[in-house]
FIKOLZA-1660 file (N, C-alpha, C; in steps of 0.1 Angstrom, whole numbers, plus 5000, padded with zeros to 4 digits):
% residues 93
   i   px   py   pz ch aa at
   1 2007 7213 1114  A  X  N
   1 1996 7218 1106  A  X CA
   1 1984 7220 1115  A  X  C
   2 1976 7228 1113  A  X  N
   2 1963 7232 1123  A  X CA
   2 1954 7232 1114  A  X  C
   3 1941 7222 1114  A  X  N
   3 1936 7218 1110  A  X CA
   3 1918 7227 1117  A  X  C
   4 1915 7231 1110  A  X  N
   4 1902 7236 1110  A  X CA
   4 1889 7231 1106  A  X  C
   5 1880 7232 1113  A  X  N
   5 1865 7223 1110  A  X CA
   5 1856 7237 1097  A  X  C
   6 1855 7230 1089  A  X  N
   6 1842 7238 1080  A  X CA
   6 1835 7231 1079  A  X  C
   7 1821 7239 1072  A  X  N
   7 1812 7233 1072  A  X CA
   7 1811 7220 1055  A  X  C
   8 1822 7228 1047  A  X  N
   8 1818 7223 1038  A  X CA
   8 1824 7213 1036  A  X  C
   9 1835 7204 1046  A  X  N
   9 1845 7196 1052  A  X CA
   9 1836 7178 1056  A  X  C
  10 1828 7187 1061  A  X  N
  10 1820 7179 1071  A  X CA
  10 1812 7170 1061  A  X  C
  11 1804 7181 1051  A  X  N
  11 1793 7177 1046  A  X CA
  11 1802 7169 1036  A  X  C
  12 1811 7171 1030  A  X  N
  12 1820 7160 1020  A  X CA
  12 1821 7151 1024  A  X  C
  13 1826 7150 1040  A  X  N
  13 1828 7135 1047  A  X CA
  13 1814 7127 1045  A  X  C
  14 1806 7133 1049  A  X  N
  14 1795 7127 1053  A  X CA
  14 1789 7121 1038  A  X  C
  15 1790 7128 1029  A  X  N
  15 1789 7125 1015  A  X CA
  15 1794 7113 1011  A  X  C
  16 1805 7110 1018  A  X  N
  16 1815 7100 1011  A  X CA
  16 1812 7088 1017  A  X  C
  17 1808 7089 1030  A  X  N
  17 1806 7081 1044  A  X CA
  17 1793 7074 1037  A  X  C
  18 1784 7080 1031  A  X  N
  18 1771 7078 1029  A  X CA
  18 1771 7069 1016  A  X  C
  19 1778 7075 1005  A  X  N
  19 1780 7070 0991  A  X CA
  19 1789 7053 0994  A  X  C
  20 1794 7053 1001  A  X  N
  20 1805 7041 1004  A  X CA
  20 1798 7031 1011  A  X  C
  21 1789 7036 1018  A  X  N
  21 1778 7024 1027  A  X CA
  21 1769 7019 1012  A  X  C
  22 1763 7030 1007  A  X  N
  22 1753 7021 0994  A  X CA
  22 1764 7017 0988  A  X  C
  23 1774 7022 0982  A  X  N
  23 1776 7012 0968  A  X CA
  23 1781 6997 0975  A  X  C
  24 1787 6996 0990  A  X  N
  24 1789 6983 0997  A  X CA
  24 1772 6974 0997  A  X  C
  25 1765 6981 0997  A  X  N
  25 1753 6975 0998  A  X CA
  25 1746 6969 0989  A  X  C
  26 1746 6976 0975  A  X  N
  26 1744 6975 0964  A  X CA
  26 1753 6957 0959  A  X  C
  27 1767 6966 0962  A  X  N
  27 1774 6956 0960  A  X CA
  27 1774 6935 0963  A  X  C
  28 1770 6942 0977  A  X  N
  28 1765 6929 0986  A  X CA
  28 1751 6925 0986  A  X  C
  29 1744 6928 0972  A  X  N
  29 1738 6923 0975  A  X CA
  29 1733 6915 0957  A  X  C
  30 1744 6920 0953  A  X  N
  30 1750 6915 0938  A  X CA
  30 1758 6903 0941  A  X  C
  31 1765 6900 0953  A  X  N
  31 1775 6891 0953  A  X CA
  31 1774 6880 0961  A  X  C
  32 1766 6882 0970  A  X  N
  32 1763 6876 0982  A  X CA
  32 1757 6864 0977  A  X  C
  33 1748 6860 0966  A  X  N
  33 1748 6847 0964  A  X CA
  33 1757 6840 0963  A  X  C
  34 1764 6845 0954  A  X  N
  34 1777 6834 0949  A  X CA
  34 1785 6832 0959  A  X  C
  35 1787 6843 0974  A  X  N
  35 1796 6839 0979  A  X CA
  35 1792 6830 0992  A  X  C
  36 1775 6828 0992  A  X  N
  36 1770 6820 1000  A  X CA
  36 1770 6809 0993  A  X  C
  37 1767 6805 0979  A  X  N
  37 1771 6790 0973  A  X CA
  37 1783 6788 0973  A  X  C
  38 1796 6792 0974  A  X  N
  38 1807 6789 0974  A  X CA
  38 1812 6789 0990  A  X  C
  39 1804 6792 1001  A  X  N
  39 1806 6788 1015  A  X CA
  39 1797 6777 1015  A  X  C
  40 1789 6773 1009  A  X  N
  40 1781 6762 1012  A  X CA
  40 1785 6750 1008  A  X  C
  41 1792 6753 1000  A  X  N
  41 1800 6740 0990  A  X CA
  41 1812 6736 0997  A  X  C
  42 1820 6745 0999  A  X  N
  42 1831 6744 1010  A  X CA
  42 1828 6740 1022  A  X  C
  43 1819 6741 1026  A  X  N
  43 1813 6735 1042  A  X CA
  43 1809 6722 1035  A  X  C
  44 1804 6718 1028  A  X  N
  44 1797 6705 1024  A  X CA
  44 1807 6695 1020  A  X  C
  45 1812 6700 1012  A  X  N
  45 1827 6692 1014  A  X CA
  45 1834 6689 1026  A  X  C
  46 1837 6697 1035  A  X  N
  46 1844 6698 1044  A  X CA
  46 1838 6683 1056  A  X  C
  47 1823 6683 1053  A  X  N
  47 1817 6675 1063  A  X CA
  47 1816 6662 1055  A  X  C
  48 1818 6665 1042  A  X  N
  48 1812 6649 1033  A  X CA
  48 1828 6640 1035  A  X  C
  49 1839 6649 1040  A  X  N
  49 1854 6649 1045  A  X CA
  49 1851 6638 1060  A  X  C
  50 1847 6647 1066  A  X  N
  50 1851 6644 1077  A  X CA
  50 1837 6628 1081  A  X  C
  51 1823 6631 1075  A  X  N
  51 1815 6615 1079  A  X CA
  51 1827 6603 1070  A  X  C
  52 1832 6610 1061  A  X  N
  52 1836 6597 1051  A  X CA
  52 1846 6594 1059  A  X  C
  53 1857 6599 1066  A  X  N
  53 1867 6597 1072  A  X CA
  53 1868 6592 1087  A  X  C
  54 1857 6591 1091  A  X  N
  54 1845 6584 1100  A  X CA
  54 1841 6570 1100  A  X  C
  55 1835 6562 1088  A  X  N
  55 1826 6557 1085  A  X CA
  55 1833 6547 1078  A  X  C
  56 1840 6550 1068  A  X  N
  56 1850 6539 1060  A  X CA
  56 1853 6528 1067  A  X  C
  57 1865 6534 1076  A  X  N
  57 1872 6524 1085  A  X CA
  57 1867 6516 1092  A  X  C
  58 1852 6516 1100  A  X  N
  58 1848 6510 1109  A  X CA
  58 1841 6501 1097  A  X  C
  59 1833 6501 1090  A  X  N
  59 1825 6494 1075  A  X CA
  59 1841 6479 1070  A  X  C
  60 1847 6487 1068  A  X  N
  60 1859 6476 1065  A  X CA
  60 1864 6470 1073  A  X  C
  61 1861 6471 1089  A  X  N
  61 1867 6463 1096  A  X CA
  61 1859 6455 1106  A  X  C
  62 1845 6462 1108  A  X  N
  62 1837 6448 1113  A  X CA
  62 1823 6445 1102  A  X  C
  63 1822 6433 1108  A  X  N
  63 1812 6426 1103  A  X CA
  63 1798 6434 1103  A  X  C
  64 1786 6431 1098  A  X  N
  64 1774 6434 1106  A  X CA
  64 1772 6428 1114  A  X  C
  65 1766 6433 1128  A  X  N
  65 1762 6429 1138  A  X CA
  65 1772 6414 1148  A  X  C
  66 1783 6426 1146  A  X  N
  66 1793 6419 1155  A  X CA
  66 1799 6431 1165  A  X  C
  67 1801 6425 1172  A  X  N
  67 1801 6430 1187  A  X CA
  67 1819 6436 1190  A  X  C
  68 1820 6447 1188  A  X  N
  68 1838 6451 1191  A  X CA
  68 1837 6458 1200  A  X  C
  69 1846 6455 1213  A  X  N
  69 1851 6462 1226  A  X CA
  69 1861 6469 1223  A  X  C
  70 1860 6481 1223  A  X  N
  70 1875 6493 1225  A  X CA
  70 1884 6492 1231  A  X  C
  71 1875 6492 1246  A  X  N
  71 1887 6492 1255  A  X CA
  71 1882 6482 1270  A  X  C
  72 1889 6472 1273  A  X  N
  72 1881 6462 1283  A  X CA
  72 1884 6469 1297  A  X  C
  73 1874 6473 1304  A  X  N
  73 1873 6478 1323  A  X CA
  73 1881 6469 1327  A  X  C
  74 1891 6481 1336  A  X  N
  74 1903 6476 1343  A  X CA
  74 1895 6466 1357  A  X  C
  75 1897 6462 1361  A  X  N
  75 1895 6450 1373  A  X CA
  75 1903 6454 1383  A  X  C
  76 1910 6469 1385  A  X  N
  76 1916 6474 1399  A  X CA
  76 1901 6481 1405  A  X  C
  77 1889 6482 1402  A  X  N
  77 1880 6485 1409  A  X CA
  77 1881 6480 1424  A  X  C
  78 1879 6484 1432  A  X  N
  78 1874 6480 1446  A  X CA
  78 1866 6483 1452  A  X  C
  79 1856 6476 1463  A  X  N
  79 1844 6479 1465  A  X CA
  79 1846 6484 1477  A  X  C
  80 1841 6500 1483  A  X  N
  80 1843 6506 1498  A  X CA
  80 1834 6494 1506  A  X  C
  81 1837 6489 1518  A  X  N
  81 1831 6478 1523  A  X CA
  81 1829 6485 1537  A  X  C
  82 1829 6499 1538  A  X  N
  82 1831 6504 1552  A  X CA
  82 1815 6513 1549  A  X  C
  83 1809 6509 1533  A  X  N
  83 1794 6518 1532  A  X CA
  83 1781 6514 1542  A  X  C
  84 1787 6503 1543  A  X  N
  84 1774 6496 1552  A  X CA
  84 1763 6487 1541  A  X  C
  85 1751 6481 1553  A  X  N
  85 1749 6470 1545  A  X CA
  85 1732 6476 1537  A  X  C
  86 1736 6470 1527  A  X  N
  86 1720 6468 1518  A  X CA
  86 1709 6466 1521  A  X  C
  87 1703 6473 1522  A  X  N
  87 1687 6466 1525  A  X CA
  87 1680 6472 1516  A  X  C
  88 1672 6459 1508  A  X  N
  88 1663 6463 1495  A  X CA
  88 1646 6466 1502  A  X  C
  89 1640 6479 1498  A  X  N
  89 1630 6481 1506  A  X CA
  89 1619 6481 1493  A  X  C
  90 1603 6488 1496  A  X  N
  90 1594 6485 1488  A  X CA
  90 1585 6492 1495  A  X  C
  91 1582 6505 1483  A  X  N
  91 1573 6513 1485  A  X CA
  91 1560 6515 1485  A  X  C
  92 1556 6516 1498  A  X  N
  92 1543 6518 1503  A  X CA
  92 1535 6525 1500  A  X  C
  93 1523 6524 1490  A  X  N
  93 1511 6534 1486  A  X CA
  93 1505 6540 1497  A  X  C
% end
């Protein structure tokens, strides 16, 4: 098929191109609340999810103001003894 440009081709497109951006706009702007309260509620959930799933476990298993170690520092540390020696100095005004 060989397909031909007219003018009156163009101006249709452009008509339809035009008509389809407002009623999207129109549209979005009818809907857009609801679908920002229904992303905001889904996010709020999502995070009232994840602090609670956080927060529980640690509340039921220590005390107040008791002291819990995770994980205790290994003791294969070794000190380079080839850095040389210390000298503590004191800065002169």
């Amino acid at each position: 098929m060989i397909y031909t440009l007219s003018v009156v081709g163009l101006v249709r497109t452009l008509l339809w191109i035009i008509g389809i951006y407002f009623v999207v706009k129109i549209l979005s702007r009818l809907f857009a609340p609801y679908l920002l309260r229904f992303a905001a509620k889904k996010m709020e959930k999502r995070f009232g999810e994840q602090f609670g799933a956080n927060q529980r476990p640690q509340q039921s298993k220590q005390k107040e103001g008791e002291t819990v170690i995770d994980k205790m520092p290994s003791n294969d540390s070794s000190s380079n003894k080839k850095v040389g020696e210390y000298i503590d100095y004191e800065e002169i005004d």
